[in-house]
N, CA, C and O atoms as a Tripos MOL2 file, in Angstrom:
@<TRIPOS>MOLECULE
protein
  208   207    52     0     0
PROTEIN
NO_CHARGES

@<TRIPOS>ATOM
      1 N           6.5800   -4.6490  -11.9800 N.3       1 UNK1
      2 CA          6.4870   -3.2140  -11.8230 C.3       1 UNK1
      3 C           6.8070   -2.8600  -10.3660 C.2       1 UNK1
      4 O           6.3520   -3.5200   -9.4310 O.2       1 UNK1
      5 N           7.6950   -1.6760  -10.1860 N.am      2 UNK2
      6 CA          7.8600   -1.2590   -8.5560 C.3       2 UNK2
      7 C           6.7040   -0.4720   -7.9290 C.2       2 UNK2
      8 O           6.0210    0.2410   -8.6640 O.2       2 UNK2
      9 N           6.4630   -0.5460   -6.7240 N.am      3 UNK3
     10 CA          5.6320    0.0330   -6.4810 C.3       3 UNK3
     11 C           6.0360    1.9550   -6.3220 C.2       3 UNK3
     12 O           5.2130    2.8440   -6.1040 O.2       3 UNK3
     13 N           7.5090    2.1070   -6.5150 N.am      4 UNK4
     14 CA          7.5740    3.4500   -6.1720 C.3       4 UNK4
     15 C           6.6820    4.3350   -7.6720 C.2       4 UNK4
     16 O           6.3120    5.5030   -7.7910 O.2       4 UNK4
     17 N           6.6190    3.4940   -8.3420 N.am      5 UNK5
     18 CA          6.0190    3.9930   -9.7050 C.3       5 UNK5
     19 C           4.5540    4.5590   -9.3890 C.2       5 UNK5
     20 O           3.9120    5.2590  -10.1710 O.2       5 UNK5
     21 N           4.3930    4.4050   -8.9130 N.am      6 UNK6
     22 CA          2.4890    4.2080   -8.4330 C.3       6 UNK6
     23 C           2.6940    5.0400   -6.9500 C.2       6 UNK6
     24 O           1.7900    4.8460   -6.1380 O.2       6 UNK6
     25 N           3.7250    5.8830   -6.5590 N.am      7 UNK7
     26 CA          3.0290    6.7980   -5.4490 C.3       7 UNK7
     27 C           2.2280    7.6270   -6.1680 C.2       7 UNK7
     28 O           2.1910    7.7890   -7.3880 O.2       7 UNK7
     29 N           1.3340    8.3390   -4.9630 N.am      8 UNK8
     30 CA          0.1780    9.4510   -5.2880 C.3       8 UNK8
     31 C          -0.7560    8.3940   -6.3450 C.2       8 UNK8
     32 O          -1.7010    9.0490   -6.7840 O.2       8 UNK8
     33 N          -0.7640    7.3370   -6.7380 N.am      9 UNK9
     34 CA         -2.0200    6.9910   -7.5450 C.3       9 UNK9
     35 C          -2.4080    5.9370   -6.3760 C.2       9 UNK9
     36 O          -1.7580    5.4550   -5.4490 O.2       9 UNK9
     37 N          -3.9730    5.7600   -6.8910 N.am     10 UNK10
     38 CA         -4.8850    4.7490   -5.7060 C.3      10 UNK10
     39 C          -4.3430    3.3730   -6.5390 C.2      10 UNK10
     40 O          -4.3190    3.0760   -7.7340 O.2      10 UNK10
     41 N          -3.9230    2.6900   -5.3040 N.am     11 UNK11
     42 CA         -3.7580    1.6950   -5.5450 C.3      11 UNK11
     43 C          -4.8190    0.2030   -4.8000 C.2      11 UNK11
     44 O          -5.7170    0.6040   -4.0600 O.2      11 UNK11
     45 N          -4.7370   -1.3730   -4.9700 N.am     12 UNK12
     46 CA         -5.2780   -1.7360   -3.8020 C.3      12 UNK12
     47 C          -4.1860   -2.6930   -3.6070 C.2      12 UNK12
     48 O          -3.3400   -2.9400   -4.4660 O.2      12 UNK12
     49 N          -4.2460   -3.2820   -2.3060 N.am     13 UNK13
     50 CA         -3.5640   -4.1100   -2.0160 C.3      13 UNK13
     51 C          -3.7860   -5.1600   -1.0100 C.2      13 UNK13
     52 O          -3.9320   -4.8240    0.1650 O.2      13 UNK13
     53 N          -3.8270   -6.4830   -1.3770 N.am     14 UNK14
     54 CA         -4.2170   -7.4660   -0.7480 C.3      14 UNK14
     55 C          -2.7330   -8.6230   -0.0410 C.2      14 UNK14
     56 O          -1.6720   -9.1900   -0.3060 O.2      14 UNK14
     57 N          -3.7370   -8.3420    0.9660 N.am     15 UNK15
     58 CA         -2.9590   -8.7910    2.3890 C.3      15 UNK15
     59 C          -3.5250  -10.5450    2.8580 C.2      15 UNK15
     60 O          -4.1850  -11.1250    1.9960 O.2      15 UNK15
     61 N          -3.3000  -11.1480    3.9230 N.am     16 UNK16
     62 CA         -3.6160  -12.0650    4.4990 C.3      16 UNK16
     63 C          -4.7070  -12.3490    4.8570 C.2      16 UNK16
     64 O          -5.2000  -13.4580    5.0600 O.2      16 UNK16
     65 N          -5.4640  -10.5530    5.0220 N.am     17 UNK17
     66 CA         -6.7890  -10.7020    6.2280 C.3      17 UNK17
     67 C          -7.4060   -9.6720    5.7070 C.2      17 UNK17
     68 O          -8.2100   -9.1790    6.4980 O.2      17 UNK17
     69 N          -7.3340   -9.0020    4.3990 N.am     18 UNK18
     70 CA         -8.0090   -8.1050    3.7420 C.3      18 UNK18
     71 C          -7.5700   -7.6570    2.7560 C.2      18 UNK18
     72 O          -6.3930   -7.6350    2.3960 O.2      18 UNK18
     73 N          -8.5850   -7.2190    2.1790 N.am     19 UNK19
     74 CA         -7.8820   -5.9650    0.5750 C.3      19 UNK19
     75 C          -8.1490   -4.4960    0.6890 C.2      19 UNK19
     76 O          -9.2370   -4.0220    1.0150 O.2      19 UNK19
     77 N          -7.1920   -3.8880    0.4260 N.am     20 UNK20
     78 CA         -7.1720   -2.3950    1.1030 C.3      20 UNK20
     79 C          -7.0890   -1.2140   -0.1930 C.2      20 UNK20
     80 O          -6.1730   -1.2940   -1.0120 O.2      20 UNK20
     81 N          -7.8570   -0.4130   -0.2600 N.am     21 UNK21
     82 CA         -7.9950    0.7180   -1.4540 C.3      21 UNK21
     83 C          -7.6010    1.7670   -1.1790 C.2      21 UNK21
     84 O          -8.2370    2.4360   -0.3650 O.2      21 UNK21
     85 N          -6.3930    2.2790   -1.7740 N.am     22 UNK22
     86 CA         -6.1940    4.0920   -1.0440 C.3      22 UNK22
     87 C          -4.7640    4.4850   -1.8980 C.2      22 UNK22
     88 O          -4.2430    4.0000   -2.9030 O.2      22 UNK22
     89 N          -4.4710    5.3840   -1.1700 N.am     23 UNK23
     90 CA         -3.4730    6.3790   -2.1600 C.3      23 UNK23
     91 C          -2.1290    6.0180   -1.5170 C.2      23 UNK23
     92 O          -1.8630    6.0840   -0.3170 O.2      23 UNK23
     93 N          -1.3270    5.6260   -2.5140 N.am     24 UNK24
     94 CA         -0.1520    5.2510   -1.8650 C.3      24 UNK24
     95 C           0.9470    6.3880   -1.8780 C.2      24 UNK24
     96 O           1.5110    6.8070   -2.8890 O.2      24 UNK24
     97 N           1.1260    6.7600   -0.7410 N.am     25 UNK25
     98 CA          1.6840    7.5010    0.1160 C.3      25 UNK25
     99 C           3.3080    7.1640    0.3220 C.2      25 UNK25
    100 O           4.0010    8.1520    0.5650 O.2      25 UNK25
    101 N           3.8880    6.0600    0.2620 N.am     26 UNK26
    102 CA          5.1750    6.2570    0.4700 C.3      26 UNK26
    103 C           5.6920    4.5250    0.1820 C.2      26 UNK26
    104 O           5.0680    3.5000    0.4550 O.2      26 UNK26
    105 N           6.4010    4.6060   -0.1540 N.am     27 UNK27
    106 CA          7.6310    3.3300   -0.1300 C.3      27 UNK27
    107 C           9.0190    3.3400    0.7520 C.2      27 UNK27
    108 O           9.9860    4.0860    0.5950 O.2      27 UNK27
    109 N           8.8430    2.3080    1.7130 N.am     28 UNK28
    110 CA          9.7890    2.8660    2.6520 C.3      28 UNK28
    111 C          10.6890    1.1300    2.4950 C.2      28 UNK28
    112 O          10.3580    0.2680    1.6810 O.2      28 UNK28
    113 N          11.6290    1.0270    3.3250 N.am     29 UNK29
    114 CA         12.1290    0.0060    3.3220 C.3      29 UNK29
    115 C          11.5540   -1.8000    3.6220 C.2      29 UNK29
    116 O          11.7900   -2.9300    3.1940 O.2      29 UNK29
    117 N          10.5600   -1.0140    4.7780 N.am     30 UNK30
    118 CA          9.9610   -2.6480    5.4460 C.3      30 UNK30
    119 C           8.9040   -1.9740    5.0670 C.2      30 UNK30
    120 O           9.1080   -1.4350    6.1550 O.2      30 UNK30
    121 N           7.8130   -1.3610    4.5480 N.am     31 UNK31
    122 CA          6.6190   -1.1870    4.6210 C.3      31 UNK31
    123 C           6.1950   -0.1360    3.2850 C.2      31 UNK31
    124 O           7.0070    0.4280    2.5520 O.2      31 UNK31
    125 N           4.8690   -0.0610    3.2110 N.am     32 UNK32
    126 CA          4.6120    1.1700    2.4450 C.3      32 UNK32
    127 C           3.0110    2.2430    3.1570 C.2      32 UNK32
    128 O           2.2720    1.7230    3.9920 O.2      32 UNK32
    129 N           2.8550    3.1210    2.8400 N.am     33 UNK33
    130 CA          2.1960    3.9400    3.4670 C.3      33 UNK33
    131 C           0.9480    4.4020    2.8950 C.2      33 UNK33
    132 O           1.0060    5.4050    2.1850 O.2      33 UNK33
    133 N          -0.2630    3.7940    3.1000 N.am     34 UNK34
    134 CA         -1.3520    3.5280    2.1720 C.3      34 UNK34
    135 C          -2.4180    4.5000    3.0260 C.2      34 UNK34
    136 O          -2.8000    4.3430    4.1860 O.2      34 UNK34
    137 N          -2.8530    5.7900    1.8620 N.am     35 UNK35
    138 CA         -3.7370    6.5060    3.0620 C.3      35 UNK35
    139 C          -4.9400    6.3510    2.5400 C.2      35 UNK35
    140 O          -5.1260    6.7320    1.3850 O.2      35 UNK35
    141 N          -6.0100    5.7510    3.3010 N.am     36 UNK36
    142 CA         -7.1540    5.5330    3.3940 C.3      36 UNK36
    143 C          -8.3690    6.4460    4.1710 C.2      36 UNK36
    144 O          -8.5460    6.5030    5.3880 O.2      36 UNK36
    145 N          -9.1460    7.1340    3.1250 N.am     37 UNK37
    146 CA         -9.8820    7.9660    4.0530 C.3      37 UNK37
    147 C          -9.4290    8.8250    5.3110 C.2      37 UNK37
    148 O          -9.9150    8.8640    6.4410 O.2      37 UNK37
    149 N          -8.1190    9.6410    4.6470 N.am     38 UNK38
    150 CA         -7.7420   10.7080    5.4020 C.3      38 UNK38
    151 C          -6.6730   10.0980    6.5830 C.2      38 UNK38
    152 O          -6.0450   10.8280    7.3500 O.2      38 UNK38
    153 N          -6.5970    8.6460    6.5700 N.am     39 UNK39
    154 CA         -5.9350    7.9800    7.3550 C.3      39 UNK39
    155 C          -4.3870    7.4010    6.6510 C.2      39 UNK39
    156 O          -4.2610    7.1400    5.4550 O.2      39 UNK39
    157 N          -3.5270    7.3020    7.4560 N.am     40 UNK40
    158 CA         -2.3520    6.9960    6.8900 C.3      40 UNK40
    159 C          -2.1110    5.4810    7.9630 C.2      40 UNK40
    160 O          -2.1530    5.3650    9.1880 O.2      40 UNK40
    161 N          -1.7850    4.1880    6.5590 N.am     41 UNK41
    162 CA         -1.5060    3.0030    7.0840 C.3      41 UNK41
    163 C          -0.2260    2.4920    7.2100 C.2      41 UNK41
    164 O           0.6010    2.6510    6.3130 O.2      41 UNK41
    165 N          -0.0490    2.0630    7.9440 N.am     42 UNK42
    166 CA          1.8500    1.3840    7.2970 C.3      42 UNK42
    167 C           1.6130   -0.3200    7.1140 C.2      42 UNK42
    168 O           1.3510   -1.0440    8.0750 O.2      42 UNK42
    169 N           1.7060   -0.6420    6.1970 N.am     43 UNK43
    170 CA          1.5850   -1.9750    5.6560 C.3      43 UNK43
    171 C           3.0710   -2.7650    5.0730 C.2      43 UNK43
    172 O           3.6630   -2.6100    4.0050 O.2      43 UNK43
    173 N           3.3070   -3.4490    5.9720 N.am     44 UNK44
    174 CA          4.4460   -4.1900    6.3830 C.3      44 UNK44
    175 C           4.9230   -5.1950    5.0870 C.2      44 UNK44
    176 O           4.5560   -6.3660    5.1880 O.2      44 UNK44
    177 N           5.4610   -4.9430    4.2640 N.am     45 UNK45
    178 CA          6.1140   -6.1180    3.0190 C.3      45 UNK45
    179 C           5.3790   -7.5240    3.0480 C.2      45 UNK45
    180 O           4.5050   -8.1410    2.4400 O.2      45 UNK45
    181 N           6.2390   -7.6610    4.1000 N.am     46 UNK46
    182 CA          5.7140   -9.4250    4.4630 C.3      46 UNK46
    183 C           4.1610   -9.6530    4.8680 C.2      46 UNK46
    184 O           3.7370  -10.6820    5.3960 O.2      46 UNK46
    185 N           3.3380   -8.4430    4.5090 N.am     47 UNK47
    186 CA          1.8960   -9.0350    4.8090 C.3      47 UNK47
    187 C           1.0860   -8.7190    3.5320 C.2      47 UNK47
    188 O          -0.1440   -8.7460    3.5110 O.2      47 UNK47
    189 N           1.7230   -8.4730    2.6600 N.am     48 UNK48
    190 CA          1.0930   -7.6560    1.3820 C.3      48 UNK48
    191 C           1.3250   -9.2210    0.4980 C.2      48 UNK48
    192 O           2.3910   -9.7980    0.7120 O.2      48 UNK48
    193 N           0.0440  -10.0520   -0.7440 N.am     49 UNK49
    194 CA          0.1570  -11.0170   -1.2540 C.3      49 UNK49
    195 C           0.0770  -10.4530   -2.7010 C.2      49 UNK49
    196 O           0.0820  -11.2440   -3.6430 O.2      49 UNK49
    197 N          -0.0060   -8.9510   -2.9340 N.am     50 UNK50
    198 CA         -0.5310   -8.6170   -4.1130 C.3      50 UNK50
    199 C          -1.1630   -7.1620   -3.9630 C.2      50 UNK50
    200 O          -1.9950   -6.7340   -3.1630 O.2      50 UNK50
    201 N          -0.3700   -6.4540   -5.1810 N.am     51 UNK51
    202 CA         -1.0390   -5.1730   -5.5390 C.3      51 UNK51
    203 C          -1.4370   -4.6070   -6.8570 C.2      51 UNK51
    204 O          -0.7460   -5.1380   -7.7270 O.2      51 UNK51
    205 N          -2.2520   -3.7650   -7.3430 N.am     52 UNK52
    206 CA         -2.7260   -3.6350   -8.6650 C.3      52 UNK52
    207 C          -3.5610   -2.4070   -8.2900 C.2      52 UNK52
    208 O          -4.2390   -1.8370   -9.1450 O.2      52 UNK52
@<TRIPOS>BOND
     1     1     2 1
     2     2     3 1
     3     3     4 2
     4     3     5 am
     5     5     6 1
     6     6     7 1
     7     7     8 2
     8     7     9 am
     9     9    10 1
    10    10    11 1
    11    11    12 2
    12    11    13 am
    13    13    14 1
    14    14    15 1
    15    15    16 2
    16    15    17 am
    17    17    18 1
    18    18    19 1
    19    19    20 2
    20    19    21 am
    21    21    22 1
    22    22    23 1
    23    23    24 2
    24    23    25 am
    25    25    26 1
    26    26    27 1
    27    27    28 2
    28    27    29 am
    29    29    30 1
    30    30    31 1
    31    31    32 2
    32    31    33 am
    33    33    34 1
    34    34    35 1
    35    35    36 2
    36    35    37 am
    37    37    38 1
    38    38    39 1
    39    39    40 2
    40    39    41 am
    41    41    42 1
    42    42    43 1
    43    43    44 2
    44    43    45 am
    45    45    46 1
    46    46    47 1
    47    47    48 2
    48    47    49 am
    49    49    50 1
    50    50    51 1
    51    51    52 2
    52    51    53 am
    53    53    54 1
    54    54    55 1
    55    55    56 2
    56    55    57 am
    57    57    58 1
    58    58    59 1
    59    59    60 2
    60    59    61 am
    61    61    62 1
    62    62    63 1
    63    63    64 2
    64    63    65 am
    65    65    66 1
    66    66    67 1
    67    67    68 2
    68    67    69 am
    69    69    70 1
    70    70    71 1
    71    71    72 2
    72    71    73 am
    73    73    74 1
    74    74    75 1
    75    75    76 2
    76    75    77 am
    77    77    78 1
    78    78    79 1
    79    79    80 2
    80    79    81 am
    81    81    82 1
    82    82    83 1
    83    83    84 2
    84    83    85 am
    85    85    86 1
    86    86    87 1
    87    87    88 2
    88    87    89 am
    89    89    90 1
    90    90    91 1
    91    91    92 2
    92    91    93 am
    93    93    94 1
    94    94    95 1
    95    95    96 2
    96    95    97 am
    97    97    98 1
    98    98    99 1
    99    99   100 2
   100    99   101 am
   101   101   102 1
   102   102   103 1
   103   103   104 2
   104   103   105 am
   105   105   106 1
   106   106   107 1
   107   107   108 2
   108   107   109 am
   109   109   110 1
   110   110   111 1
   111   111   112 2
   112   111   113 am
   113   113   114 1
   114   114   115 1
   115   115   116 2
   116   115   117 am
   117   117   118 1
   118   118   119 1
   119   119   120 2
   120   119   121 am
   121   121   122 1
   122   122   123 1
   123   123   124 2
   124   123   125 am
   125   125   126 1
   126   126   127 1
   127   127   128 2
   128   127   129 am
   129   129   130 1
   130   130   131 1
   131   131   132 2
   132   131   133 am
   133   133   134 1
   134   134   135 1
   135   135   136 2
   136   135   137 am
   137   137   138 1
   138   138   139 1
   139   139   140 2
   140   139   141 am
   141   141   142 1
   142   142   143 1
   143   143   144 2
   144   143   145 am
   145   145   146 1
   146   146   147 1
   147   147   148 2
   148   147   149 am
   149   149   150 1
   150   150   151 1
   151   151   152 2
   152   151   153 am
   153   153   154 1
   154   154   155 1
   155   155   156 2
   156   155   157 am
   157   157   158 1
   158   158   159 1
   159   159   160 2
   160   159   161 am
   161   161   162 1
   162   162   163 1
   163   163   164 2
   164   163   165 am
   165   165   166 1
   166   166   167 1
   167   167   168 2
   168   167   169 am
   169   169   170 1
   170   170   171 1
   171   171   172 2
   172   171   173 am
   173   173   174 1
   174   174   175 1
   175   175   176 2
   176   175   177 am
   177   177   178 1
   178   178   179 1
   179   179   180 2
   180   179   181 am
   181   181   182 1
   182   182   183 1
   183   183   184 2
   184   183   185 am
   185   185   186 1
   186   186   187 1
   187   187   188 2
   188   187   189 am
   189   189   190 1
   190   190   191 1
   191   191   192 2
   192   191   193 am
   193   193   194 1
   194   194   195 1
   195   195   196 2
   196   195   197 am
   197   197   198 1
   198   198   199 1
   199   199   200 2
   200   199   201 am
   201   201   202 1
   202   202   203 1
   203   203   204 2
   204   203   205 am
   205   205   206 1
   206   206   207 1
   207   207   208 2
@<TRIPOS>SUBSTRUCTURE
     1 UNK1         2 RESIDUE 1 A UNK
     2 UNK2         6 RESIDUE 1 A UNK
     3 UNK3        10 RESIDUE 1 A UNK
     4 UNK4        14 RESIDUE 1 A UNK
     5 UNK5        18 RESIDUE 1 A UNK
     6 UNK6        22 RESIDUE 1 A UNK
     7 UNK7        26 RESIDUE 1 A UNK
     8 UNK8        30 RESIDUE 1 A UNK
     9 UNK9        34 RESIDUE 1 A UNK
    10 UNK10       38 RESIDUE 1 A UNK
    11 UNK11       42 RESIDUE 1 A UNK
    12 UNK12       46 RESIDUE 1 A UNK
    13 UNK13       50 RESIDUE 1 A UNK
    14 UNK14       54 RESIDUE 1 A UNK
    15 UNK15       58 RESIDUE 1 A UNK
    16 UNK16       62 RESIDUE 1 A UNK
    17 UNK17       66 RESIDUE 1 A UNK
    18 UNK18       70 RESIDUE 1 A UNK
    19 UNK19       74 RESIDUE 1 A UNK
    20 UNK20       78 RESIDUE 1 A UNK
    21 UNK21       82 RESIDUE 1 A UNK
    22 UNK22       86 RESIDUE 1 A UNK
    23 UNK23       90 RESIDUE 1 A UNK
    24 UNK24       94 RESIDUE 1 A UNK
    25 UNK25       98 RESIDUE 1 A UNK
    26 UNK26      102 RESIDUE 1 A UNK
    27 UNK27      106 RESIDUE 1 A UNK
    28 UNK28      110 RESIDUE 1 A UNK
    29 UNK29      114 RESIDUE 1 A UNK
    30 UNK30      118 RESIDUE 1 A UNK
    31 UNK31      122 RESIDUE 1 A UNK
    32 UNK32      126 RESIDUE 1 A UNK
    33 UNK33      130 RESIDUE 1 A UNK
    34 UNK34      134 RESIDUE 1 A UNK
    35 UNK35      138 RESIDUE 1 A UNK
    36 UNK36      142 RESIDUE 1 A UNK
    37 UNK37      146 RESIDUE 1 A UNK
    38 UNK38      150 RESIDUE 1 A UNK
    39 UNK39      154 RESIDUE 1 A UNK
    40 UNK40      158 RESIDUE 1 A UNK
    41 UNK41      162 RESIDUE 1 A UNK
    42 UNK42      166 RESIDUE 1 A UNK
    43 UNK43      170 RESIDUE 1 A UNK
    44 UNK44      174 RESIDUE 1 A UNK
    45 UNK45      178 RESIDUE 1 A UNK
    46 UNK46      182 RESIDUE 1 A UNK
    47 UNK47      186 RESIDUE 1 A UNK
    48 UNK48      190 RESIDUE 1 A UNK
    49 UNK49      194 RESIDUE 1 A UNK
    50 UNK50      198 RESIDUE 1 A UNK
    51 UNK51      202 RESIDUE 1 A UNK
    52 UNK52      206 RESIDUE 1 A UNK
């Protein structure tokens, strides 16, 4: 499944050094844009092991 399917729904996504819960905000080329508690993240491809 792509992740552009799943903007505006909460997604989580697990990384190297954490698992992260929030509204996915954007799909960009190297990254995607995960806003967490009013906060907007940029989470880099190559650090993401898994999303659902």
């Amino acid at each position: 499944m792509h992740l552009h399917q799943h903007e505006g729904k909460v997604i989580t996504v697990a990384t190297s050094k954490d698992t992260l819960t929030g509204t996915l905000d954007g799909v960009f080329f190297d990254h995607i844009g995960l806003g967490i508690n009013g906060t907007l993240y940029h989470i880099p491809y190559t650090s993401i092991l898994y999303f659902y």
